[in-house]
C-alpha positions in Angstrom: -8.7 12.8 3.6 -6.7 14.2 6.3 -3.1 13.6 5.4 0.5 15.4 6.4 3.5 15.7 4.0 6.9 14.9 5.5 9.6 16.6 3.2 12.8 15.7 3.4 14.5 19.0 1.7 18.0 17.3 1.7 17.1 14.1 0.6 18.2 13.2 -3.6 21.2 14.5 -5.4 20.4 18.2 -5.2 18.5 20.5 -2.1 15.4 22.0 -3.3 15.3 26.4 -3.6 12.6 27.8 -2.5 11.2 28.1 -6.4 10.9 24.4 -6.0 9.2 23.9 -2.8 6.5 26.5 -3.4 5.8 24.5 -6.5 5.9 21.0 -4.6 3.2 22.8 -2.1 0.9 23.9 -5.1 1.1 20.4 -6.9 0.2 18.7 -3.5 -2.9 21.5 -2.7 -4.4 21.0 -6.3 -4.1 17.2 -5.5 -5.3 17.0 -1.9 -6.7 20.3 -0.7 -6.2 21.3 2.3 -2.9 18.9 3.3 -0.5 19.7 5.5 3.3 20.2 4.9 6.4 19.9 7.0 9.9 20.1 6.4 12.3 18.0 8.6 15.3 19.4 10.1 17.2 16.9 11.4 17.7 13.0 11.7 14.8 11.6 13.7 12.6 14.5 12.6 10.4 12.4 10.7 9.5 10.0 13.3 8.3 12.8 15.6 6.3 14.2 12.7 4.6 11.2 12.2 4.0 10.2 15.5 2.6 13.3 15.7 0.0 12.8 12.4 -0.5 9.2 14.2 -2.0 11.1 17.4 -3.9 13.7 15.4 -5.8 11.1 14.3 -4.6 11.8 10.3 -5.4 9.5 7.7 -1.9 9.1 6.2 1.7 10.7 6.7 3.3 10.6 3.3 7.5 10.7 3.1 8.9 12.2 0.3 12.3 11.8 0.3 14.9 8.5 0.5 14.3 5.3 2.0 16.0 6.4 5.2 13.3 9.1 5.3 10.4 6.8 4.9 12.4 4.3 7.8 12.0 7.4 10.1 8.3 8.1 9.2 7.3 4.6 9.1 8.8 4.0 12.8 5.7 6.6 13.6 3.1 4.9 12.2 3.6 1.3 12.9 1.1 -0.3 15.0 -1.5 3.1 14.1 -4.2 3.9 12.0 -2.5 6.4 10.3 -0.7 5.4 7.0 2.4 5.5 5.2 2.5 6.7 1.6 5.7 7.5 -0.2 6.8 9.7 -2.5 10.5 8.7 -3.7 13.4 11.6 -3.9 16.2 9.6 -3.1 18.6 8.0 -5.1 18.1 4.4 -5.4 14.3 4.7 -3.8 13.7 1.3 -2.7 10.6 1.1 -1.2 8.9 3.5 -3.4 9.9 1.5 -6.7 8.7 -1.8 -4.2 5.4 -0.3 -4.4 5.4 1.1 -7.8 5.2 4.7 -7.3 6.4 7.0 -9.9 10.0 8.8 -9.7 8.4 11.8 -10.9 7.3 14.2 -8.1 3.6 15.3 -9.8 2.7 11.9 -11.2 3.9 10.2 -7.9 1.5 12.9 -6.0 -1.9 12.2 -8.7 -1.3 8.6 -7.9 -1.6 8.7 -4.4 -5.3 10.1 -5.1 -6.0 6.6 -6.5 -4.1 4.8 -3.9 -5.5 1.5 -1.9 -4.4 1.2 1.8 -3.0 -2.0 3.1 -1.5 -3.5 5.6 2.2 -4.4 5.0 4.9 -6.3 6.7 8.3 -4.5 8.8 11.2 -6.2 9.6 13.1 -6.0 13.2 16.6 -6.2 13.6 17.7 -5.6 17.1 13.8 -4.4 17.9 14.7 -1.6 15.6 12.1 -1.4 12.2 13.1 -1.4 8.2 10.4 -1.9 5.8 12.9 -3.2 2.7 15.7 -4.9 3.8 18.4 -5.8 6.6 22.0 -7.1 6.1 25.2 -8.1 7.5 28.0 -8.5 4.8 30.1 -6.7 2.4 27.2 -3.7 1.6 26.8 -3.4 5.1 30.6 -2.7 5.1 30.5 -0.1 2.7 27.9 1.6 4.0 29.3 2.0 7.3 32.8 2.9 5.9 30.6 5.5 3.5 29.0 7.3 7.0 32.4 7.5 8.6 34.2 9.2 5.6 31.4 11.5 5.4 32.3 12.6 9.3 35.5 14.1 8.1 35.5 14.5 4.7 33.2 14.6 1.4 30.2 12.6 0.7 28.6 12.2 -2.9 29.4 9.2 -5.8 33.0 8.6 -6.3 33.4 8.8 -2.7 31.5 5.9 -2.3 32.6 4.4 -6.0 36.2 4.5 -3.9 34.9 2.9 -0.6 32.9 0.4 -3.0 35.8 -1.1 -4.7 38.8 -0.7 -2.2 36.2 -3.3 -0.2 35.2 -5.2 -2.9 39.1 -6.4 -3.3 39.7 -6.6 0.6 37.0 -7.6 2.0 36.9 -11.2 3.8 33.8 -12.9 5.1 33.2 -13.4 8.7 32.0 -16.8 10.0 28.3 -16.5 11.4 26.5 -18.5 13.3 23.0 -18.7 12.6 19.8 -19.8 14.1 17.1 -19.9 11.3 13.6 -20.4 13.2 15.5 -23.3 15.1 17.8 -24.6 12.6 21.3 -23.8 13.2 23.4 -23.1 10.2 27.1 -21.7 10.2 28.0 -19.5 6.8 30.8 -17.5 5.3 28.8 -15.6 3.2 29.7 -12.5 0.5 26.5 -10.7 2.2 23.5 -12.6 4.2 20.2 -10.1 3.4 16.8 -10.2 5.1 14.4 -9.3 2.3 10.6 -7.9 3.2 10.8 -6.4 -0.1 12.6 -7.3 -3.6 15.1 -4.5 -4.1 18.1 -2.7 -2.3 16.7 0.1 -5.0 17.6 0.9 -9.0 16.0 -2.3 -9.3 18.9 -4.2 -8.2 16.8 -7.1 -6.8 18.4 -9.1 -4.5 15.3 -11.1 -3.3 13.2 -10.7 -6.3 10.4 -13.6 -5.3 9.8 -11.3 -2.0 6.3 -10.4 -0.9 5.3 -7.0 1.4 2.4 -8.9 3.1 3.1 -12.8 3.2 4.0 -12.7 6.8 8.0 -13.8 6.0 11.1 -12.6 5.2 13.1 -14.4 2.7 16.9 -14.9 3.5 19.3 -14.1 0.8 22.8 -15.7 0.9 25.2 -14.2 -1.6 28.3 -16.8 -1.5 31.6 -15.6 -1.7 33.2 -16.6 -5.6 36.0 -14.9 -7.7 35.9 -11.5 -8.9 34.9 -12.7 -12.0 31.9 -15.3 -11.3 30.6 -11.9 -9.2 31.3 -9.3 -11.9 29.4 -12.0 -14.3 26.3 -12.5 -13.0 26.0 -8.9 -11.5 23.8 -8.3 -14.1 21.5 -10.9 -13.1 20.2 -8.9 -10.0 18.2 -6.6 -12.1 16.0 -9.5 -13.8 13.6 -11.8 -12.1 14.6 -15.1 -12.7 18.2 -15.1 -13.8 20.9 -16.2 -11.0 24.3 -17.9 -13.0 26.8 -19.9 -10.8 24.4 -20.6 -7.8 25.7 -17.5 -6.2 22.1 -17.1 -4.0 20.2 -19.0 -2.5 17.2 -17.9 -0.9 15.2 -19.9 2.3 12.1 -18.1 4.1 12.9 -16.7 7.5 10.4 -15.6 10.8 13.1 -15.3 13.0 16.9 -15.5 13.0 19.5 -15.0 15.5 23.4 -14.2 13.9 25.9 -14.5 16.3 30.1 -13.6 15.7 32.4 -12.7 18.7 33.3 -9.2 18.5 31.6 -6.3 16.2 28.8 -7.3 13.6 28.3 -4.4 10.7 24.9 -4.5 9.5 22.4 -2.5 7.9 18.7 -1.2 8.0 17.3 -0.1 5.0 20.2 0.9 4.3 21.8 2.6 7.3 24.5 1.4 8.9 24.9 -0.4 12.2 27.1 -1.9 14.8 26.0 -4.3 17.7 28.3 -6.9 19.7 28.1 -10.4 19.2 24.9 -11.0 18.4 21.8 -9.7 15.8 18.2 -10.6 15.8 16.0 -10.3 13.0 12.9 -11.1 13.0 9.4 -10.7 10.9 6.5 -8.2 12.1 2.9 -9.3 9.9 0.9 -6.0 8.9 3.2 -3.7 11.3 1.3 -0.8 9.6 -0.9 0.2 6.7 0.5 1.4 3.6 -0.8 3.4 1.0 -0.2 1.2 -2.5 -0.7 2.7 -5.4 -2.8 1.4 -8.4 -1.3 -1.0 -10.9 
């Protein structure tokens, strides 16, 4: 099998030394000798690496880092031959738990021997791809709050612990406007997620009936409700079934426009955002293969 490693070196809570990536290397030679390995260097990097694996005619481009990193490399592949496996090193890993890979480096890499390839579904929001999940809402507000704090000062956990709760006691709903594969709707929802797959990551599962290859997303409203009917069923998102107080409910989705005057914050697996008055999401059936790993 002709396949290319894409390393993101500053992806996860710590960077790797050089101890550490000459180990990574060995693991991934005694496993698939003969593989290639590249390190990216800046945002964007993986994309050109993998579009690069897609015209050399390799077999699959593996990510190992976040789930931006596998965004990046899966914008490569789609619509090749060439596919996508993932190694997590991120923090919540998303997509990787999605497809039940390992968080451990070496078992993740002797279980992509044994992996099956498949196609799998992408999302589009504004034409641009995420494999997990979209958003416009309150997470989408923290995250873009989160990349503009870490322009001018310090990124990390109680950074984003302090962005987290400020907005979670300020933050006011927007009224949206929504076209739902030709249904109109208007909300004032908490958060209104696009779900290809189950989890934001951690196994917080915000659309936990979600399905990588049935052709549809499923929408996700999160109503607004007091602090407390929130802090209550928070726990709820990491089971399957449980959801107390009919905060979500959930309706398939192909295609959706979201319109608001002015700026709308939203996210891609993710990444924050901004467009003007108007966000399209829409569904992309088998927009590349994927390499899933054995149950």
């Amino acid at each position: 099998m002709k396949i290319l490693f894409i390393l993101n070196p500053k992806s996860g809570k710590t960077q790797l030394d050089q101890d550490r990536l000459e180990a990574m290397a060995k693991c991934i030679q005694m496993n698939f000798p003969g593989a290639d390995m590249r390190l990216t260097k800046a945002a964007g990097h993986a994309t050109e690496l993998a579009k690069e694996a897609a015209a050399n005619r390799y077999d699959a481009a593996v990510a190992i880092g976040g789930d931006g990193t596998i965004n990046e490399t899966a914008r490569g592949l789609a619509g090749t031959n060439t596919a996508l496996g993932v190694i997590p090193k991120g923090s919540g890993n998303g997509f990787a738990r999605e497809l039940g890979m390992p968080l451990l480096f070496e078992e993740a890499v002797m279980r992509l021997q044994r992996a099956n390839i498949h196609p799998c579904d992408a999302g589009r929001a504004n034409g641009e791809l995420f494999l997990n999940l979209a958003g416009v809402g309150i997470e989408a507000e923290i995250a873009w709050q989160f990349m503009e704090q870490g322009k001018t000062g310090n990124r990390g956990m109680w950074p984003y612990f302090k962005i987290g709760a400020k907005t979670v006691f300020s933050y006011k709903p927007k009224t949206l406007e929504v076209d739902l594969d030709g249904t109109p709707l208007t909300l004032a929802p908490l958060t209104l997620v696009f779900a290809n797959g189950r989890q934001y990551g951690s196994n917080f599962k915000i659309a936990p009936k979600a399905n990588l290859s049935d052709g549809e997303l499923d929408m996700v409203i999160v109503r607004d409700a007091p602090k407390w009917k929130l802090a209550l069923s928070a726990p709820s998102f990491f089971t399957d079934n449980w959801r107390p107080f009919g905060i979500t409910e959930t309706t398939h989705a192909k295609h959706a426009v979201i319109r608001a005057p002015g700026d709308i914050v939203y996210h891609i697996d993710g990444e924050p955002r901004k467009t003007k008055d108007q966000l399209e999401i829409a569904i992309q059936p088998g927009a590349l293969k994927v390499m899933f790993p054995e149950k």
